[in-house]
C-alpha positions as CSV (number, residue, x, y, z in Angstrom):
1,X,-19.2,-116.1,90.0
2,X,-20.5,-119.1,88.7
3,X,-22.9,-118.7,85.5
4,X,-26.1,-120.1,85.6
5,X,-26.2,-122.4,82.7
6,X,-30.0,-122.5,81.1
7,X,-31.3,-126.1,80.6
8,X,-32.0,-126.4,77.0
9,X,-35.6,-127.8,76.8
10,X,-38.4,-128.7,74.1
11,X,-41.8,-128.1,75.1
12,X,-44.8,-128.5,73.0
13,X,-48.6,-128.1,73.9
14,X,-52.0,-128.5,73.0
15,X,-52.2,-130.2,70.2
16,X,-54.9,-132.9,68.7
17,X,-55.1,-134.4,72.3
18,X,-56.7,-131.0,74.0
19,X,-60.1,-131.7,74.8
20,X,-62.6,-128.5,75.4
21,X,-66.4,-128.7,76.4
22,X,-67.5,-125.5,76.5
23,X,-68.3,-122.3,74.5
24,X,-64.5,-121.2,73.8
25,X,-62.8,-121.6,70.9
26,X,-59.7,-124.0,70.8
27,X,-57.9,-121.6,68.8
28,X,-58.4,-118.6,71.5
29,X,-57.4,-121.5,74.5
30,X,-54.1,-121.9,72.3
31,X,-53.2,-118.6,72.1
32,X,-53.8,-117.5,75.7
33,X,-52.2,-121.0,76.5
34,X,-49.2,-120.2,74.0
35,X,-48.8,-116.1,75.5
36,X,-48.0,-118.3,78.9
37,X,-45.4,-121.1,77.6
38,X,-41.7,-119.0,78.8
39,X,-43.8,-119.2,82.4
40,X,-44.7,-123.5,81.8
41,X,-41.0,-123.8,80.4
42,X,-39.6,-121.8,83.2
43,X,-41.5,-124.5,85.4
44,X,-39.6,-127.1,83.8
45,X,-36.1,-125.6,83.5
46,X,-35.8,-124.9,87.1
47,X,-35.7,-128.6,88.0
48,X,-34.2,-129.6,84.8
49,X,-31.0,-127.6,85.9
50,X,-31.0,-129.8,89.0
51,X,-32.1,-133.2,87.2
52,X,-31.4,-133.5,84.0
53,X,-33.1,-136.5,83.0
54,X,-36.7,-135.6,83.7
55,X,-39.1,-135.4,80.9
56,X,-42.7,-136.1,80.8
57,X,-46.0,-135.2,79.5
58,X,-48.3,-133.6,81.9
59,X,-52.1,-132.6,81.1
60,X,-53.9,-130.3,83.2
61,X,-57.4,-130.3,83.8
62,X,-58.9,-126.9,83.9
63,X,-61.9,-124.9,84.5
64,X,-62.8,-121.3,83.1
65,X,-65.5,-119.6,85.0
66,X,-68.3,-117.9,83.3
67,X,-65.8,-114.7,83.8
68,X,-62.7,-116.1,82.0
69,X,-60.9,-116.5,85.2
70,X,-59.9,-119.9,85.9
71,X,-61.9,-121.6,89.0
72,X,-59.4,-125.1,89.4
73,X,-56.1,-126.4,87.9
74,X,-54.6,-129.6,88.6
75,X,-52.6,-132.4,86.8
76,X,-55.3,-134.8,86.0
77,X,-52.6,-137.4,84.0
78,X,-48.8,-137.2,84.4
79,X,-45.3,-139.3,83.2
80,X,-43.2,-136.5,84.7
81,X,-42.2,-137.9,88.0
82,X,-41.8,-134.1,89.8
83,X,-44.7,-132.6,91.3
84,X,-42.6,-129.3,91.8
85,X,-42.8,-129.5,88.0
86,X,-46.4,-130.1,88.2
87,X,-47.8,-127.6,90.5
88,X,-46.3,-125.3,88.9
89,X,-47.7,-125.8,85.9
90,X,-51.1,-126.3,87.2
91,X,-50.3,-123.1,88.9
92,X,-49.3,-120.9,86.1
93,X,-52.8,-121.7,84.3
94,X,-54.3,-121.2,87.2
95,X,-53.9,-117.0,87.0
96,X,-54.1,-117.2,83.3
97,X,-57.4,-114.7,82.2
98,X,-59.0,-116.1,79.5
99,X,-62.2,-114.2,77.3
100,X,-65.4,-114.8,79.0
101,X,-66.9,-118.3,77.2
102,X,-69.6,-117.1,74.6
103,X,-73.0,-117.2,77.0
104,X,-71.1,-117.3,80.2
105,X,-71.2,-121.0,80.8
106,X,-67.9,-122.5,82.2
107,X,-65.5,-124.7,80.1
108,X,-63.8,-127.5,80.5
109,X,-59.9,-127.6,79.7
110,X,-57.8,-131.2,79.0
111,X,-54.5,-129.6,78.2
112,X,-51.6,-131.6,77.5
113,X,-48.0,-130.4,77.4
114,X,-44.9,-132.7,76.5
115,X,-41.6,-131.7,78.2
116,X,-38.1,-133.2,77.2
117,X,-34.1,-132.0,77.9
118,X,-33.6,-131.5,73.8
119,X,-30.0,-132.2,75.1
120,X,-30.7,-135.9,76.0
């Protein structure tokens, strides 16, 4: 039987570049962000097995609903090159739950996460 080699990968998120309008704190959108990264990494190893030399940042734009669930999640900017890679990760925010934004308002989430082989 072959053994499944795991892609080694760096992946870092957030950061000074996330932008959030809206009553949630950054530090509460980083932690629910940070509970999901082996998911967003998991997007990027699959391919990364298969083509080794992708690597990109990708931000996602994303709304939270008055009720912490997350209305829309797409890739507003990317330098990936793989929109398996993307949709996924647009995906995997998508069912995150976050805390209901203080007053019920909805919030609106710039995320950016950098992806590279740490192999390369």
């Amino acid at each position: 039987a072959k053994l499944f080699k795991k892609a080694p990968s760096a992946l870092s998120a957030g950061g000074g570049d996330a932008v959030i309008m809206g009553a949630i704190d950054r530090s509460v959108v980083d932690a629910y962000i940070k509970r999901n990264l082996a998911k967003i990494r998991w997007c990027y190893e699959k391919e990364l097995a298969k083509s080794p030399n992708i690597f990109g940042r990708i931000t996602i734009n994303f709304i939270i609903n008055g009720n912490g669930s997350v209305g829309t999640s797409k890739v507003s900017r990317t330098t990936m090159k793989s929109e398996t890679v993307e949709n996924c990760v647009a995906s995997v925010i998508k069912q995150i739950r976050f805390p209901k934004p203080k007053g019920g308002g909805t919030v609106i989430v710039n995320y950016p996460f950098v992806f590279k082989n740490s192999e390369v």
